[in-house]
C-alpha positions as CSV (number, residue, x, y, z in Angstrom):
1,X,78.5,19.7,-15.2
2,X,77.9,22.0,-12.1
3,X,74.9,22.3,-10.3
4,X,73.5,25.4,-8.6
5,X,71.6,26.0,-5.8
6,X,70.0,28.8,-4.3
7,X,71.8,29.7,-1.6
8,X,71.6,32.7,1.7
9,X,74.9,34.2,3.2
10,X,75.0,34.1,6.7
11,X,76.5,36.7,8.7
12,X,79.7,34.2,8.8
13,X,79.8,34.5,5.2
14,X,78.9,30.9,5.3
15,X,76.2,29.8,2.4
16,X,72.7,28.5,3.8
17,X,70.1,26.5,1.2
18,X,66.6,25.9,3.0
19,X,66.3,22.3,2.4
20,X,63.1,21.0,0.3
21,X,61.4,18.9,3.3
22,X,61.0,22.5,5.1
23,X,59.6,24.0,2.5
24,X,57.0,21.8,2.4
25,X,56.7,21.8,5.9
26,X,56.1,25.0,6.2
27,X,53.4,24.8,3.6
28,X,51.3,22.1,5.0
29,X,51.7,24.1,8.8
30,X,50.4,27.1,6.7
31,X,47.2,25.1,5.6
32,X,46.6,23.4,9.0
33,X,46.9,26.7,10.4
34,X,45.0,28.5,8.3
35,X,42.0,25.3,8.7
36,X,42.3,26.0,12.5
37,X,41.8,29.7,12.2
38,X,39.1,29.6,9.6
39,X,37.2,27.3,12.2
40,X,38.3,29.3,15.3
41,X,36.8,32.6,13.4
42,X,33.2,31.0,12.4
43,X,32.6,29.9,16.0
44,X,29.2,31.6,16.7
45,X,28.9,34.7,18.9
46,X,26.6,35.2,21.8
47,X,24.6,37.2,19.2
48,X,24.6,34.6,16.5
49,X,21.1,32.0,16.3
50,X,23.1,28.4,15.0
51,X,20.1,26.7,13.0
52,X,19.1,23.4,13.9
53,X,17.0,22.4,11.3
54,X,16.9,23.4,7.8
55,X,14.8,26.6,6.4
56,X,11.4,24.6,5.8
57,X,9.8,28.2,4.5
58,X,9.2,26.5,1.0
59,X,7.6,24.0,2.4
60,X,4.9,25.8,3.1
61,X,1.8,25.1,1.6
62,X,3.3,21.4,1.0
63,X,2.7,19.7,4.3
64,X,-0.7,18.5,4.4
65,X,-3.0,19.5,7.6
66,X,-3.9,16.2,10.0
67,X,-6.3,15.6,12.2
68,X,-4.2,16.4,14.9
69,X,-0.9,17.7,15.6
70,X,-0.3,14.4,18.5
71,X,-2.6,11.9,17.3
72,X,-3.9,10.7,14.0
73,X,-7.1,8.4,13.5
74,X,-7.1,5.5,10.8
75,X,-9.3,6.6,8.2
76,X,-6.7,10.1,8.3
77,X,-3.5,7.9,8.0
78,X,-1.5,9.3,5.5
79,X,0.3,7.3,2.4
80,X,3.4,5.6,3.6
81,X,6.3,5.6,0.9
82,X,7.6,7.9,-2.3
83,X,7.5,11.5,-1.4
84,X,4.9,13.7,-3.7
85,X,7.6,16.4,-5.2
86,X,5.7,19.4,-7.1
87,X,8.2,20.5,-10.4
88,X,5.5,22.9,-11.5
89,X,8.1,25.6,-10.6
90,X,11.0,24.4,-12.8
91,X,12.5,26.5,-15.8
92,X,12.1,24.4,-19.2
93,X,16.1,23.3,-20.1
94,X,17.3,23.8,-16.4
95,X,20.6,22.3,-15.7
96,X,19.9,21.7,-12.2
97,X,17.3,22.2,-9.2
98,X,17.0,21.9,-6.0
99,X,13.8,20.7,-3.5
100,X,12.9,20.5,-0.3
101,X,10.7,17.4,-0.3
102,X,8.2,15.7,2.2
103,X,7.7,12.1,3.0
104,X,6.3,10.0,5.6
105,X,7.7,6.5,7.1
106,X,7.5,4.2,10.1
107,X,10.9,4.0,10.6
108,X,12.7,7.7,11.6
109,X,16.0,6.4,10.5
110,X,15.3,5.0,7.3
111,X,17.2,6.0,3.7
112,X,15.6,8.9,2.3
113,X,16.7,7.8,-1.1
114,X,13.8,4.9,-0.8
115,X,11.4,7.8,-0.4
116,X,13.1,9.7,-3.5
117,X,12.6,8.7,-7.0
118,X,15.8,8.4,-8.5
119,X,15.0,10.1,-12.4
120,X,12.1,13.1,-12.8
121,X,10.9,13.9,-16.7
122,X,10.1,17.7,-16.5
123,X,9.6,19.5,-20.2
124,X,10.6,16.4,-22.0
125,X,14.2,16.5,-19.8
126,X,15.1,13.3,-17.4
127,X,16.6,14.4,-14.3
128,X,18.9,12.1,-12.1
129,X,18.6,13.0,-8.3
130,X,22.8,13.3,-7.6
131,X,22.7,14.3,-3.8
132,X,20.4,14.3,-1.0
133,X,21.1,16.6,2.1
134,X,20.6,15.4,5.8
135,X,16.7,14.6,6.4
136,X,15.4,16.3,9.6
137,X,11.8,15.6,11.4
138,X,8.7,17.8,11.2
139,X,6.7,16.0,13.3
140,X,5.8,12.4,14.7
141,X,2.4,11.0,14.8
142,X,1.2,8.4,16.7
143,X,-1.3,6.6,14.6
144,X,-5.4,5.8,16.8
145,X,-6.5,2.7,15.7
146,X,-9.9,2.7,14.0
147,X,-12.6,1.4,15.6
148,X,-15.8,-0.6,14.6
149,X,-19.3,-0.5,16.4
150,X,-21.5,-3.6,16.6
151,X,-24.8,-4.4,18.5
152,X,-26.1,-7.8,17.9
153,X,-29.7,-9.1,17.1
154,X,-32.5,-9.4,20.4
155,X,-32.2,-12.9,22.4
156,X,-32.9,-14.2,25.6
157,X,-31.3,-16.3,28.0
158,X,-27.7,-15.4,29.7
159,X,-26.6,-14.5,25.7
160,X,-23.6,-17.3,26.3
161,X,-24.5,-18.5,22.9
162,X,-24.5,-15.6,21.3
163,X,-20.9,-14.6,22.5
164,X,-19.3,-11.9,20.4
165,X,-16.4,-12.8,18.5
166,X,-13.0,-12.1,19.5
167,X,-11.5,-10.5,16.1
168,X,-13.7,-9.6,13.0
169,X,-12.7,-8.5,9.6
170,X,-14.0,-5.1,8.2
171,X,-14.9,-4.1,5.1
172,X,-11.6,-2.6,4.5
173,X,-9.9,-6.1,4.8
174,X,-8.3,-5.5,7.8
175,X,-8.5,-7.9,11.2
176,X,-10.3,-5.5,14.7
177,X,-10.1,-6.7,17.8
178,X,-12.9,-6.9,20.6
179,X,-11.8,-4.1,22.8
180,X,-15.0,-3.8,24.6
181,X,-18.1,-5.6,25.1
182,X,-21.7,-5.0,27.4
183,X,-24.3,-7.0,27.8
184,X,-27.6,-4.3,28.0
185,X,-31.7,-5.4,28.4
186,X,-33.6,-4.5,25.2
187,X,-36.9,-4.7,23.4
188,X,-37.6,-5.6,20.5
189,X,-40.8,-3.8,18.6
190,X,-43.1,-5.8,16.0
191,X,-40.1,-6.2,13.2
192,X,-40.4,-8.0,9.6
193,X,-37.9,-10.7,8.3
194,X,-37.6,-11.8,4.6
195,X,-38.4,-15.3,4.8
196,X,-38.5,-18.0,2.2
197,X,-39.5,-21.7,1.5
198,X,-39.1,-23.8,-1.2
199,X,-41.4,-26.2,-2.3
200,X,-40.7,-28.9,-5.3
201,X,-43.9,-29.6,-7.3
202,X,-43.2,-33.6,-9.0
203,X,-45.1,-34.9,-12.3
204,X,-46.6,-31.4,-13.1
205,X,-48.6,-32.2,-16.6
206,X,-48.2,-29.8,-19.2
207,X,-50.4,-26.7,-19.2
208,X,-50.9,-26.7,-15.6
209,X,-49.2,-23.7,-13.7
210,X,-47.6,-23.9,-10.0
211,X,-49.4,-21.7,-7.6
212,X,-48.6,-17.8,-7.5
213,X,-48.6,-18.1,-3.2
214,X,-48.3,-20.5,-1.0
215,X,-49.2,-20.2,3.0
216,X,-46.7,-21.3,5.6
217,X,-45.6,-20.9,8.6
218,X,-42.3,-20.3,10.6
219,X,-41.2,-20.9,14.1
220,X,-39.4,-17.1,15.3
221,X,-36.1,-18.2,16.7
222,X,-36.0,-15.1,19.5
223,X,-39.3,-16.0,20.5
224,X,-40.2,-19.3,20.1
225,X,-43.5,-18.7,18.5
226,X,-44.8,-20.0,15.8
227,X,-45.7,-17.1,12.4
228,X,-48.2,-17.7,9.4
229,X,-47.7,-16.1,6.3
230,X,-48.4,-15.9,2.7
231,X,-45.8,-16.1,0.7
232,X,-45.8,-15.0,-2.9
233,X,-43.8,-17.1,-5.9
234,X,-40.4,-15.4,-6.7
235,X,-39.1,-17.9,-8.9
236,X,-39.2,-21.8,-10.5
237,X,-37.0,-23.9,-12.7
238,X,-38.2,-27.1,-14.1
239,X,-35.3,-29.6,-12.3
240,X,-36.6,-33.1,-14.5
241,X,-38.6,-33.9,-17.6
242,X,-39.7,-37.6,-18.2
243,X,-42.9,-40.1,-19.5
244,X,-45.0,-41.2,-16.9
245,X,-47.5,-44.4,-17.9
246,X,-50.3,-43.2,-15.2
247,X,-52.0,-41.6,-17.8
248,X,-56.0,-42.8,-17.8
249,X,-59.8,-41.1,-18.0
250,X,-63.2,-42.9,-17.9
251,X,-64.9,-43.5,-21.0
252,X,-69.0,-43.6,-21.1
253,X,-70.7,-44.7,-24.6
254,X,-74.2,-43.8,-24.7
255,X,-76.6,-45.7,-26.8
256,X,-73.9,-49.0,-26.6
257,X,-77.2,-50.8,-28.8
258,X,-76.4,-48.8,-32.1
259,X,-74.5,-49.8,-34.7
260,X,-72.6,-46.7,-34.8
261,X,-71.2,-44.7,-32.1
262,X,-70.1,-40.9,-32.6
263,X,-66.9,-39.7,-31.3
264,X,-66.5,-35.6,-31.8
265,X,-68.5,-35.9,-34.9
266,X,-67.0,-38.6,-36.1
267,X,-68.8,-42.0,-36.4
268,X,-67.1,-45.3,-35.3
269,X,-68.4,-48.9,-36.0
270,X,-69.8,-50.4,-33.1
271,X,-67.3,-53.4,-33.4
272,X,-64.0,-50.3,-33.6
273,X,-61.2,-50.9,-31.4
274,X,-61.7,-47.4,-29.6
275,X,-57.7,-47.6,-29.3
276,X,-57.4,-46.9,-32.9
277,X,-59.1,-43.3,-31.9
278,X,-57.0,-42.1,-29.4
279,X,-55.9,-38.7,-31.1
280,X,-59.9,-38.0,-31.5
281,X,-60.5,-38.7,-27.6
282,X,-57.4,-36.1,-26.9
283,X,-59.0,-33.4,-28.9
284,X,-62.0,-34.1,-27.6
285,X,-60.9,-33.4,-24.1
286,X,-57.9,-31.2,-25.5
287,X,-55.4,-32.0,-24.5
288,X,-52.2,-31.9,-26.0
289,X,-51.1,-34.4,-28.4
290,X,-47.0,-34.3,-27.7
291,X,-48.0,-34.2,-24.3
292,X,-50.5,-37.2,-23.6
293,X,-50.6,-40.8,-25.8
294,X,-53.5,-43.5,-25.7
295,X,-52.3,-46.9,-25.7
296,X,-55.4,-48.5,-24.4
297,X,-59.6,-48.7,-24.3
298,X,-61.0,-51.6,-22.1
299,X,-64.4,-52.2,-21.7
300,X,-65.5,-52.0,-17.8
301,X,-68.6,-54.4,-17.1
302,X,-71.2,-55.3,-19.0
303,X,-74.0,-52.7,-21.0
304,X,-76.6,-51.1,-18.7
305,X,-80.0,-48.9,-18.8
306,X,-80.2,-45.7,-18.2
307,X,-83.5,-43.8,-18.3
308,X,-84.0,-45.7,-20.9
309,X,-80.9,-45.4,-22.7
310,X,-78.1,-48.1,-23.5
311,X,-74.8,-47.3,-21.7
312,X,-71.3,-49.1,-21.4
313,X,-68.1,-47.4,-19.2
314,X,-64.8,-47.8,-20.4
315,X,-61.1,-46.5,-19.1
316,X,-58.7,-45.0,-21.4
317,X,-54.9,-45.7,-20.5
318,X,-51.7,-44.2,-22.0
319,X,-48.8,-42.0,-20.7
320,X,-48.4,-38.3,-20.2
321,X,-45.1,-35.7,-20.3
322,X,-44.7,-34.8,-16.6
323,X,-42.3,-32.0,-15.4
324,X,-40.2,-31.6,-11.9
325,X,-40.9,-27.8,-10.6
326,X,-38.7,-26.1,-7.8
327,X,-40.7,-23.3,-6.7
328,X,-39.0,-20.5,-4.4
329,X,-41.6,-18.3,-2.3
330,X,-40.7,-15.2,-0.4
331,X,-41.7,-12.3,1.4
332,X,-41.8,-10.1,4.3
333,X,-43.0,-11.6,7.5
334,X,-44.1,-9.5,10.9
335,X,-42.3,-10.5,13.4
336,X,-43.9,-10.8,17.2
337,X,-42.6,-8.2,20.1
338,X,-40.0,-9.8,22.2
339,X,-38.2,-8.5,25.2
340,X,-34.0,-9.9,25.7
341,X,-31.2,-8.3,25.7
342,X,-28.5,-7.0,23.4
343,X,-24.7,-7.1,22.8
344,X,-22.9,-3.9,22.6
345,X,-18.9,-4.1,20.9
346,X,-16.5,-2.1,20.3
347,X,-13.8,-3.5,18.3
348,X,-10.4,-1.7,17.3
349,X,-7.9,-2.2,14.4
350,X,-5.2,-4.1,15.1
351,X,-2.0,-2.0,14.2
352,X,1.4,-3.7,14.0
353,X,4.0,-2.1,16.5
354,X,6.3,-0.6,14.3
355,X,3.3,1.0,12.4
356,X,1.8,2.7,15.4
357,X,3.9,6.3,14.5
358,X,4.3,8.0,11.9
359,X,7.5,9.8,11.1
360,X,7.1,13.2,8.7
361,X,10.3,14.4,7.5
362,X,12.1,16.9,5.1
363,X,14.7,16.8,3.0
364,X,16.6,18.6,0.4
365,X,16.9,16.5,-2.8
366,X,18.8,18.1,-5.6
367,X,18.4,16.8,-9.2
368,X,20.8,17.5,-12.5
369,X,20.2,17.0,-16.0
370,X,20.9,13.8,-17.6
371,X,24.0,15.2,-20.1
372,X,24.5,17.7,-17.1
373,X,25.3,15.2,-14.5
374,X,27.3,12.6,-17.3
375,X,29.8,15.8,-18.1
376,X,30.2,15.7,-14.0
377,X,31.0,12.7,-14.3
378,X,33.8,13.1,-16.3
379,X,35.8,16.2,-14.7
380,X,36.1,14.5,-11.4
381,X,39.9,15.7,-11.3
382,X,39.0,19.1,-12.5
383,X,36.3,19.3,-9.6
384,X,38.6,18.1,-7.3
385,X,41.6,20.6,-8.5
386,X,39.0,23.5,-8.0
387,X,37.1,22.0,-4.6
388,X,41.7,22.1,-2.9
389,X,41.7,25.8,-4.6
390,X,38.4,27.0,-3.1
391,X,39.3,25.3,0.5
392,X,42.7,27.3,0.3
393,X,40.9,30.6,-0.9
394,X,38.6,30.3,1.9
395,X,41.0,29.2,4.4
396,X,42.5,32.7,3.4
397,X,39.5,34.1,4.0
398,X,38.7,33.4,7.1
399,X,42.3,33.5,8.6
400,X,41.2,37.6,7.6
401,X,38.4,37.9,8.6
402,X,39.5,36.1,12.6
403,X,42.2,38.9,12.2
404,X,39.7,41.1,12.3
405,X,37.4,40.1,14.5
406,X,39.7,38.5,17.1
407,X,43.3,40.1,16.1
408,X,44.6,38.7,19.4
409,X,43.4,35.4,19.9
410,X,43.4,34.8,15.9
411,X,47.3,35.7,16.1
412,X,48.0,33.0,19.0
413,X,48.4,29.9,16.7
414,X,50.3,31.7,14.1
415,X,53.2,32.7,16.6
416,X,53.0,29.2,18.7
417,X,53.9,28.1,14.8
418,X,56.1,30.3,14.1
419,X,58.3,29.3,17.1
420,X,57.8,25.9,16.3
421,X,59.2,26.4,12.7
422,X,61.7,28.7,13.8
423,X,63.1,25.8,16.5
424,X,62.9,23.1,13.8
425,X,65.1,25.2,11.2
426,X,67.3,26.3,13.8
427,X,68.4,22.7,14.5
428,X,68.2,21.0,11.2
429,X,70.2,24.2,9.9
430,X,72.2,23.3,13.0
431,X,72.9,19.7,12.7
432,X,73.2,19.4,8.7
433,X,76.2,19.8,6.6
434,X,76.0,23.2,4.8
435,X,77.4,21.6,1.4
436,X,75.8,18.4,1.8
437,X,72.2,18.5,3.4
438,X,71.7,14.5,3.3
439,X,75.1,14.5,5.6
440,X,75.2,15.4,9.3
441,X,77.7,17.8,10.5
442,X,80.5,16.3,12.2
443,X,81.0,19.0,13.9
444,X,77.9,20.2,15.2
445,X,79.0,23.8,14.6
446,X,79.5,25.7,11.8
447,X,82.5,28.3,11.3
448,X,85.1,28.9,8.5
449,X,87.9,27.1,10.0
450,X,85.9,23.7,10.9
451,X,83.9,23.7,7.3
452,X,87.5,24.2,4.9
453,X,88.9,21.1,7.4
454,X,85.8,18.9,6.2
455,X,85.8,16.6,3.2
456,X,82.7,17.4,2.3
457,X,84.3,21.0,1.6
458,X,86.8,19.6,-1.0
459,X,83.8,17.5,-2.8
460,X,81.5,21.1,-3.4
461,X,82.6,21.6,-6.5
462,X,82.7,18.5,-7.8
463,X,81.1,17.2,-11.2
């Protein structure tokens, strides 16, 4: 079997193949060249403005106003984290969008993707963010702590004790520190303080009501001076219920020398134990009946005259229900003049250092479609085929258009190349058998008479 090759005929009449390793020489040269030129020809002009930052024109409108272009305030400090992205603007069933986005952080050189969120569901459709350009600043902020005023209460003396504190929390939750303090003279005019006492009332009997005011007085701790008041009942709860066996009353009978004695319209023998009648003596001086019991009558001392009448005292004893009251009175008390002095703070908000600026930045965040993005996926070697074509096309394209901008300079590489090649042929073409190109010439020098002399001649045709 006989193989053929391509051969050229040299002017000797000698055949020349172009071996395969220059051919693809020659072919990677041609790309690096054509790489060089393409970025030789897009080197800016004088005339030409080289962006810096990216076109933030759709921004507008997005980037909320502060305070202040240097310095922002506390209760202005803008949210820290995911970036707000308005979709509004997005075509229902759109394969793919692009955004420029805002979003703030402490750190400049932090991810963007933790300020991105990684899927978006616009018109029922779940976008996956699939690239994120370089982030570039808009602006830095350094962050004024926010500040608390505080004045304390009129006192005398050097106002050691009354020392302001050295960090307070806020309202907000958050720690301030005493940035400044002044110790000023001050009056204080005829004020009112809610004051209130408590007073426990013990064995109350039933029916009888706490009082609805009490007097009392208070010493003014600014002052010194003492303060009477009235103070009105705000509240009571009953704090113990119990028996109590002090329960007594006198008892007079009048006309002791009859033979019957009337009790509340009811007549009782003369000999009775007046015991046996205690529920008449309790309505008779109604009183309650759960609340009061008679256990007793004794006879005090012996019968005696009284204008004429016969008389005989006697004491009732038993036990009454007794209650434990805690009363709570209150009320607005004036207050005397008094002439001190005053503290005057200023505390600040402690911010951590790496907290103190605040870092806006853009970016350009593009998002695909779910299926979109998965069929991606997929034709990686198809992308890649087309991504080589493109670079070639536009290597092309530029080594044109450096031809004709720069015909001169663009040209330089191409014949420093070309005398490269044309050295590397000439001594590989040179050096290597004509027949055989994996053998070196033995004679360094091709003619007709050497080449018929050389084995390798004989073994041309060979099968």
């Amino acid at each position: 079997m006989r193989r053929h090759r391509r051969t050229l005929i040299r002017p000797n009449g000698l055949p020349v193949r172009l071996p395969g390793y220059l051919v693809r020489l020659a072919a990677c040269t041609l790309i690096w060249v054509c790489i060089s030129v393409s970025a030789y020809g897009n080197v800016p002009g004088k005339d030409t403005f080289q962006e810096t930052l990216p076109d933030l024109s759709a921004l507008d409108g997005q980037i909320p106003a502060l305070p202040n272009e240097d310095t922002l305030s506390g209760e202005g400090k803008p949210e820290i984290g995911m970036a707000d992205m308005d979709t509004d603007d997005v075509e229902a069933g759109a394969k793919a969008f692009e955004k420029k986005v805002i979003y703030r952080t402490y750190d400049r050189d932090s991810d963007p993707l933790k300020s991105l969120k990684d899927s978006l569901v616009i018109h029922g459709d779940t976008y996956q963010l699939s690239s994120v350009g370089q982030a570039c600043l808009i602006r830095e902020t350094a962050v004024v702590p926010k500040q608390l005023s505080y004045e304390s209460e009129v006192f005398t003396g050097d106002g050691s004790e009354q020392e302001p504190e050295r960090t307070i929390s806020g309202e907000d939750g958050k720690t301030y520190s005493l940035a400044k303090k002044e110790l000023k003279d001050q009056t204080a005019k005829e004020r009112t303080e809610y004051k209130e006492v408590v007073v426990t009332y013990r064995a109350v009997e039933a029916g009888v009501q706490v009082p609805e005011a009490k007097e009392s007085e208070f010493e003014d701790v600014d002052t010194g001076q003492t303060v009477s008041a009235v103070l009105n009942l705000k509240t009571q709860e009953i704090t113990g219920e119990y028996w109590e066996d002090n329960f007594t009353f006198p008892v007079t009978v009048t006309g002791y020398d009859a033979d019957l004695f009337v009790l509340n319209g009811k007549q009782i023998p003369k000999d009775a134990d007046l015991a046996d009648y205690g529920e008449d003596f309790l309505e008779y001086l109604k009183l309650d009946r759960n609340a009061y019991e008679i256990a007793s009558v004794t006879w005090n001392g012996e019968p005696y005259t009284e204008n004429g009448v016969v008389m005989r005292n006697a004491t009732a004893s038993g036990r009454k229900w007794v209650k434990d009251i805690r009363a709570v009175y209150g009320g607005e008390v004036k207050m005397p003049v008094m002439v001190g002095k005053v503290w005057e703070c200023l505390y600040e908000e402690e911010i951590p250092e790496n907290e103190k600026i605040v870092y806006t930045m853009a970016v350009t965040a593009r998002y695909e479609r779910e299926d979109v993005l998965a069929e991606t996926v997929k034709s990686l070697p198809r992308r890649l085929w087309e991504g080589f074509v493109g670079m070639i096309t536009a290597a092309y394209e530029a080594v044109a258009a450096a031809f004709e901008e720069h015909p001169v300079i663009a040209s330089i590489p191409l014949v420093l190349t070309a005398a490269l090649l044309t050295f590397l042929l000439a001594k590989r073409i040179r050096n290597a058998c004509v027949y055989d190109d994996k053998v070196k010439c033995p004679y360094r020098k091709h003619a007709a008479e050497t080449c018929r002399a050389c084995v390798n001649y004989c073994k041309r045709n060979q099968i």
